[in-house]
C-alpha angles and dihedrals in degrees: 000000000000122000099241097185088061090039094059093047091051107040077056086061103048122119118227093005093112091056082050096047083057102053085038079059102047099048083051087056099042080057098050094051091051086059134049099255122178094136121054144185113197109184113198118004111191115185089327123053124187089268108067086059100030135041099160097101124091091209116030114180126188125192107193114164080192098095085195090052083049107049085048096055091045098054086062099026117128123237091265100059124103109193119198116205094202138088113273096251128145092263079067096062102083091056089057126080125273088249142013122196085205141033127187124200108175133189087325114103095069085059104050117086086219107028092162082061089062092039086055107048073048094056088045086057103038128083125208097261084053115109108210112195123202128175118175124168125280120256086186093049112140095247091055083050095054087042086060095043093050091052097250099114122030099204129025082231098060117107120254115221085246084057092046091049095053093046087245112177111190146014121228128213111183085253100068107035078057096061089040093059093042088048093057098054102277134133109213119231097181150007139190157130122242142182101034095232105190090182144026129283092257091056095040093054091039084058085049101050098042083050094246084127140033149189103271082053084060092053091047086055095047097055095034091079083077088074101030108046128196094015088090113127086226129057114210126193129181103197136174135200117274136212090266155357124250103202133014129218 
């Protein structure tokens, strides 16, 4: 199990994260305004919940095992907001509503050790009108590309020590996030990169803070994947619930 304590401290002292939490937070909201969407499961909030980009919702419920995360979300949360300090596990999931229109899963499965565990206690909860959106990072972003081309990485798959500090277990092509839904029981409605990231979080931020970027280069990137698929340094999925699952935990 993660150590959430030294996650926290350490997801408050990470370059760049708060650009990516922006574009993370803009594709999820591209996605809710696609759906009808009065009744959502955030799982996992971090420093930003739902509801500091979204108010369109009538339940929002958040389920955060970080008590620091939570205590933050809960000092600015709306009325209509219910916030669960616990880890999202099957034993959860009578304290949760009989249906959500909309379940975010955001930048979470790539850390998890089983994250078919947490897809199919998902699955258990979902119905087939529910969109489930999942975004995890690219193993197959351009700047992991360059780093196999310059040497510095031997396989697109190897962990970065970003990767290593955060307790990151797994890195994701679209390829196989893809298997891994289908595997526990979801259809896919959509798939795609965004926000073309060349280089790491620490030299991105390092651009940005000597002024050899700026923000409108962070909105070309991010609308460049367009033209460039699948180089994106983010992976999103919209998924639904499908007749069945193939495998149990």
């Amino acid at each position: 199990m993660r150590n959430i304590e030294e996650y926290q401290e350490d997801y408050l002292d990470n370059p760049f994260e708060d650009q990516m939490l922006v574009f993370r937070h803009r594709k999820t909201l591209e996605t809710i305004q696609q759906y009808p969407t009065s009744s959502i499961l955030e799982i996992g909030c971090g420093l930003r919940p739902i509801f500091d980009y979204y108010n369109g919702f009538e339940q929002l419920t958040i389920v955060e095992p970080s008590q620091g995360f939570c205590e933050r979300a809960k000092q600015r949360a709306p009325k209509n907001v219910k916030i669960i300090n616990d880890y999202f596990s099957t034993p959860i999931l009578t304290r949760l509503a009989p249906h959500y229109d909309f379940i975010v899963i955001s930048s979470l499965l790539h850390e998890l050790e089983h994250p078919d565990a947490m897809l199919a206690d998902v699955w258990s909860l979902a119905d087939t009108e529910t969109v489930v959106h999942v975004n995890v990072p690219n193993a197959r972003s351009l700047h992991r590309q360059i780093a196999l081309n310059m040497g510095l990485i031997s396989d697109l798959t190897d962990k970065s020590p970003r990767q290593i500090r955060f307790q990151q277990h797994h890195t994701f092509d679209l390829d196989s996030i893809q298997a891994l839904v289908r595997t526990c029981g979801f259809d896919i409605i959509a798939a795609e990169t965004f926000f073309l990231k060349p280089f790491t979080h620490g030299q991105m931020q390092s651009m940005l803070d000597a002024g050899s970027i700026d923000t409108h280069v962070l909105e070309g990137l991010y609308h460049v994947c367009n033209d460039l698929p699948g180089l994106g340094a983010e992976i999103m999925l919209n998924i639904r619930k499908g007749s069945q699952i193939e495998s149990t935990v």
